[in-house]
Structures are given as structure tokens and as C-alpha cells.
N, C-alpha and C positions, 0 to 999 in steps of 0.2 A: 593765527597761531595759538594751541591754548595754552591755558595760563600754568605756571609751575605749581605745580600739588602742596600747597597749605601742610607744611609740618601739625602732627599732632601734641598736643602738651603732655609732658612726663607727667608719668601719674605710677605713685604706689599706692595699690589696691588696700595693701595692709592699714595704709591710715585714711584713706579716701574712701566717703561715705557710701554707702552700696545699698544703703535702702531700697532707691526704688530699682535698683537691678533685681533682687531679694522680689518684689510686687510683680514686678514683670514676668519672672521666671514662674512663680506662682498662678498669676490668672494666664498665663499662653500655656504648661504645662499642665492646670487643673492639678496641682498637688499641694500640700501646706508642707513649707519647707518649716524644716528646726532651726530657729536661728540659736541652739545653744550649740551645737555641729558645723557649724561655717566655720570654712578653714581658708585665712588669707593667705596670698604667695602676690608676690610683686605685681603680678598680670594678670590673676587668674583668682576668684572666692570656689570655695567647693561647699557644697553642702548636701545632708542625708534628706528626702523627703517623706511623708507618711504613706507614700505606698512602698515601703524598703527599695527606693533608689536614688541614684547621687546623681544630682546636678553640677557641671562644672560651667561657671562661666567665664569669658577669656576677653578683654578687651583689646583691639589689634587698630593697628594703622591702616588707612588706606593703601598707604606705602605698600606696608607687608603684605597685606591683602594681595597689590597690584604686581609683588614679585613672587607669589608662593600661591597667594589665597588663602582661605580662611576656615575650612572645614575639614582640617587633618584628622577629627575622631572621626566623623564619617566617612572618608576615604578610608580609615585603617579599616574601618568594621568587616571589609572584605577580604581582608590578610586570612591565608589558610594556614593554620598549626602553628600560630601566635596564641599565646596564653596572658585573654583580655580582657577587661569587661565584656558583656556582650553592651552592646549599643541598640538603644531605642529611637531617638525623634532628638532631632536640631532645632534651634529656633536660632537665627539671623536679625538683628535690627542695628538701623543706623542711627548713630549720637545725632539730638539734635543738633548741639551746636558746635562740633570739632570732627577734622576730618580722622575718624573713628566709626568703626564698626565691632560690636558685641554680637558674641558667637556664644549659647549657652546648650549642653550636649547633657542628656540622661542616658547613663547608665546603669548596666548593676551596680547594687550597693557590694563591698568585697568589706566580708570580715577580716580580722586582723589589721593590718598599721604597714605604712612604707617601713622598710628596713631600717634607713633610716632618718634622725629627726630634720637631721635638711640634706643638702646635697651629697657630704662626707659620713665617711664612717671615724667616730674613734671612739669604738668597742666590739670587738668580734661578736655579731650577732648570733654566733654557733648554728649556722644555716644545715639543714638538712640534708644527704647527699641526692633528697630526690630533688629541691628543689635547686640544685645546682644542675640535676637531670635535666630541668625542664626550662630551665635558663637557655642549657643547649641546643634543646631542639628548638624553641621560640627565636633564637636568634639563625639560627642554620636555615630554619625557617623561612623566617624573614626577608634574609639575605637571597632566597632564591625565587625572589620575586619581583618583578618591573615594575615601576612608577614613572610618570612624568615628573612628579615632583621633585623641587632640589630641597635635601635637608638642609634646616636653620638655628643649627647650634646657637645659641646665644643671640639670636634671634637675628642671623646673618646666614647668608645663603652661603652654604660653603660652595667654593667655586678654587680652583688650583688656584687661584692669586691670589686669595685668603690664607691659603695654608704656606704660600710662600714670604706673603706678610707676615704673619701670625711668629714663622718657625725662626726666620731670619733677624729679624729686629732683638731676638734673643742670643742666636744661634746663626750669627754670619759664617763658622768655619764649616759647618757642614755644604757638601757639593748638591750634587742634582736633588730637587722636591719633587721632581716629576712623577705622580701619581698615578700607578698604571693598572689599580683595578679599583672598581665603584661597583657597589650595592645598592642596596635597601635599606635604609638602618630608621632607627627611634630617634637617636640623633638627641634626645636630653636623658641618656639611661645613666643618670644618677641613683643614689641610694634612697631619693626621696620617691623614685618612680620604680620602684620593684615592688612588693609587698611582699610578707612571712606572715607565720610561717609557712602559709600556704602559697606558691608563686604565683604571680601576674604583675604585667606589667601595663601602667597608669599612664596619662598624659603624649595623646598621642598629635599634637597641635603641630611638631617641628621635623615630622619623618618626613621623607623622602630620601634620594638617591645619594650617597654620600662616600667618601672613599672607605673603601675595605677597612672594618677593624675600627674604627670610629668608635661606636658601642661598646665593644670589649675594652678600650682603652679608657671612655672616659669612666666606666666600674672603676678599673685598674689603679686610674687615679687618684679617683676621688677614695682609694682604700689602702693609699698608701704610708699612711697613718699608719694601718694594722696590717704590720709587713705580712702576719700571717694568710690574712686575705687576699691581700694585693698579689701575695704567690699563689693564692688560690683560681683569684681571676686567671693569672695569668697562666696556670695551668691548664684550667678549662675551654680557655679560649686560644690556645698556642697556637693554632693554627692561622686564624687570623693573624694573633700580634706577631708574628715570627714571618708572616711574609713583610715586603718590602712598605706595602702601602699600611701594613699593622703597626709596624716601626717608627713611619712617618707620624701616624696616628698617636703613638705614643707620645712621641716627640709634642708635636702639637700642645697637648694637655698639657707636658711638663711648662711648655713655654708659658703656659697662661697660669700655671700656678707660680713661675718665680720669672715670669717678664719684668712690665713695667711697674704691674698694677702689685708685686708681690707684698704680702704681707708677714710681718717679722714673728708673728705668734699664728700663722696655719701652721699645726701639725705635719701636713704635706709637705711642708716647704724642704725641709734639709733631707728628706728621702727623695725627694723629684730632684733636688740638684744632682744628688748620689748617682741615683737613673740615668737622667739626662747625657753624665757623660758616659755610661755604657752605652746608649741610645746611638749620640751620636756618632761615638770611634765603630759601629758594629753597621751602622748608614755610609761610615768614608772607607771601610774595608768589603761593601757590597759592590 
């Protein structure tokens, strides 16, 4: 019988040393990376190198690995009429001493900046109406294409029992969460993974198949701070949030911005509860 899979140890990148990832990614790519450009996030360092392109490196579980796998920018690189880096060369190594695997992806370097400074917005970025154009077709896009893969918002395989966990523990008077349409999605399009003012969208570690509208919801969300946007999203993407499995999606976000975990100083917080109950009396009259 084998043996149950060795958890891996919490690790933030942001304060966990990375030098010798930084050496690795350097003599296997043949490039001098800038370490004044290294930009940490909880699981992931980025950095520009001296032949003008980014490196992102991602440290992942076995676990995840064994329920997704591990080379979502490589699998994306094949998406038609996604607006992306384009993708060069993967390197793969395993930690020696925990059960982890480091995934580090070159891309194009992309001038300009994510929208915005971390997952939220609160300031209207005054986005362009092309690149709201091209929001659209990148996600229409998207959406009309197959994967085996299941998306991993928050680094969890959405799966209908997630999203009836997730909705309910918030949101016990809403009726059915039966999900009855699934895409393609990005599956973490926050405002930290879009870029202006030129559009494209970053970080492609967590796509796969995921319900309708997921994408357009968690923008939505995460820009409900700047009511103006957050009607923007939601204009643009009406179609998604305004079907059934859009709504659910919606719902969803709201749950995780004022569940368990909520916090008393997000900006999001008293517009998502605001939502939430149009959300749900507009799900118990479907």
C-alpha cells in the first residue's frame, strides 16, 4: 500500500530566501537576471532578464501538482485569441528536500504595470475603451475552447462541492447551486493579472475548466470598491454574469469577501454585502 503524500511546508516567497532559485533560473536559462526587478507574491518571484524577458518562478506541491499539474503557462501558450505573453522555454526541478516541485516559465517582457497594485482596485484606472475591447474578445475567446484541466482559484480545484461549500456557509437561504455551464477560464483574473495601458493578461498557473462567468465575476469583485468599474465590468461582461452559472459566480466572490475570513477595513466589504442580497433574491426568483 503506498504511503500517504508528505504535506509540503508553508512558505511565503515574499520573505523566503530565493537566491539560489534566482542561480538556477540564470545558469538553465543562460540569461543574468536583475535582481533590482524581482517581484515577490506569496508563491511565485518574477523577474526581468538581460535579454528583455520575464521569468516567473512558481513553487507548487506535489499535491497540486498531482491534482492539476504544473505547467499551466505552457499549456496556455496554445490558447488562440488570448492576449498574452508569448511563451518561450519551461524549466521543471524538484526541491531537494520537501515534497515540492519549482516550475520557472520565460516570457515576453510586457511594458507598462498590472492594473492594479495587488488583487483590488481602489482607483479607477481610466482604462481605455480598446482595452475593455480586448478584455472581450480574450475572454470570449477563451471561453470557447477545451481543456482537460480543472481551474484552481485559490489554489483549489473548483469542483460543484466547492462552490456549494464556499456559497452556503455564507449563504444557507439561497436554493439550488447546481452549475449548468463550464468553460475555459484564467481562473485568478484579478487586477494584479491584467496589464494597461496596453492589455494582456499574466499568470497563467490556475486555468482550466471552470463554471461560466468565474473570470468576469472575480474583475467584478475585486472592483467593487470603484462602483464605477465594477458597472463597467459588469457591463462588459453581461452576458456571462447575467446567466445563471454568472450569478452563482458572482455570489461565490461575494461569499469570500464577507464569509468567515471577512475583514472590517476591505473597501469591498459593504458593496459585496449590498450585491450579495440582489444576487441572491434574483437566484431564488430563477
Amino acid at each position: 500500500m503506498p504511503s500517504p503524500m508528505r504535506s509540503a511546508r508553508a512558505v511565503d516567497l515574499r520573505v523566503e530566501p530565493v537566491d539560489d532559485v534566482l542561480d538556477r533560473v540564470e545558469r538553465s536559462f543562460q540569461v543574468r537576471v536583475d535582481r533590482d526587478t524581482v517581484i515577490r507574491k506569496r508563491r511565485s518571484v518574477g523577474m526581468r532578464t538581460d535579454r528583455n524577458t520575464w521569468v516567473r518562478a512558481e513553487r507548487r506541491s506535489f499535491q497540486r501538482i498531482a491534482e492539476q499539474g504544473g505547467n499551466g503557462p505552457e499549456t496556455a501558450a496554445v490558447l488562440r485569441g488570448v492576449v498574452m505573453p508569448r511563451w518561450y522555454a519551461g524549466l521543471t526541478w524538484r526541491d531537494e528536500h520537501e515534497p515540492v516541485m519549482w516550475r520557472a516559465d520565460e516570457t515576453d517582457f510586457l511594458a507598462g504595470a498590472p492594473v492594479g497594485q495587488a488583487a483590488l482596485l481602489i482607483e479607477d484606472p481610466r482604462l481605455t475603451n480598446t482595452w475593455w475591447t480586448e478584455l472581450n474578445a480574450s475572454l470570449d475567446a477563451l471561453a470557447s475552447q477545451s481543456t482537460p484541466r480543472i481551474a484552481t482559484p485559490d489554489t483549489e480545484s473548483i469542483t460543484q462541492d466547492l462552490v456549494d461549500v464556499a456559497i452556503r456557509q455564507t449563504f444557507p437561504e439561497v436554493g439550488s447551486l447546481t452549475v449548468d455551464e463550464w468553460a475555459a477560464a484564467h481562473a485568478d483574473l484579478t487586477w494584479a493579472n491584467v496589464m494597461g495601458p496596453q492589455f494582456s493578461i499574466i499568470d497563467w498557473e490556475d486555468w482550466g475548466t471552470a463554471p461560466r462567468g468565474l473570470d468576469a465575476a472575480t474583475l467584478w469583485g475585486n472592483a467593487l470598491a470603484v462602483p464605477s468599474v465594477a458597472d463597467r465590468v459588469w457591463h462588459e461582461r453581461r452576458p456571462d454574469l447575467e446567466s445563471r452559472s454568472g450569478r452563482l459566480m458572482a455570489l461565490f466572490i461575494c461569499a469570500k469577501i464577507i464569509g468567515p475570513y471577512a475583514h472590517e477595513a476591505d473597501p469591498r466589504l459593504q458593496p459585496a454585502r449590498k450585491e450579495a442580497v440582489r444576487l441572491v433574491q434574483d437566484l431564488q426568483s430563477s
